[in-house]
C-alpha positions, 0 to 999 in steps of 0.5 A: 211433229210434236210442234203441231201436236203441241199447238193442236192441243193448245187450241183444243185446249183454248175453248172446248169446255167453254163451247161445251158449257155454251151449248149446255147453257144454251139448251138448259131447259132441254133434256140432252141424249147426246154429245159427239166430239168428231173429225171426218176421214181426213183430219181437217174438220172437227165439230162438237155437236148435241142434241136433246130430246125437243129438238129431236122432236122439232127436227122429225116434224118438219122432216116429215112436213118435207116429206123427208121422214117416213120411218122408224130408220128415218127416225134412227138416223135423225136421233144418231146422225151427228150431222143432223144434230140441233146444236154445235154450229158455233164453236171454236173449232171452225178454227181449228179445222182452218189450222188444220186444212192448212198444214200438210200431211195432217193426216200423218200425225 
């Protein structure tokens, strides 16, 4: 067990910050309201995700083109919905989740 906390750690470790100072580097000009640091119910995929203020604004517009935005919940849950975050998709933690997805019982630790 501590073998794979042990390597889960190392590859956390190996990359966050920098996915973290990327993704700030990346919306520099931007006001950012929030940060997230995630998994889903089973332990096996992990994301960082961050959304400003004008993305927010960019991503309610073109839901409300699509229809897809029609009140102020609609609203609520594209500021608080970490999936409908803005940025975040490219960070080393795809390969984490891939280590992840391919040890049994990940669950377990």
């Amino acid at each position: 067990m501590n073998n794979f906390l042990n390597e889960f750690e190392e590859r956390f470790r190996a990359g966050f910050l920098d996915d973290l100072k990327s993704i700030l580097k990346e919306v520099k000009n931007e006001k950012v309201y929030a940060c997230a640091f995630g998994t889903d119910s089973d332990f096996v995929t992990l994301f960082l995700a961050v959304n400003t203020e004008e993305s927010l604004v960019r991503h309610i517009t073109n839901m409300k083109v699509q229809d897809l935005c029609n009140s102020k919940e609609d609203e609520n849950y594209y500021r608080w919905g970490l999936s409908e975050y803005q940025y975040g998709d490219t960070t080393h933690l795809n390969h984490i989740s891939k280590f992840l997805y391919a040890t049994k019982n990940v669950f377990d630790y």
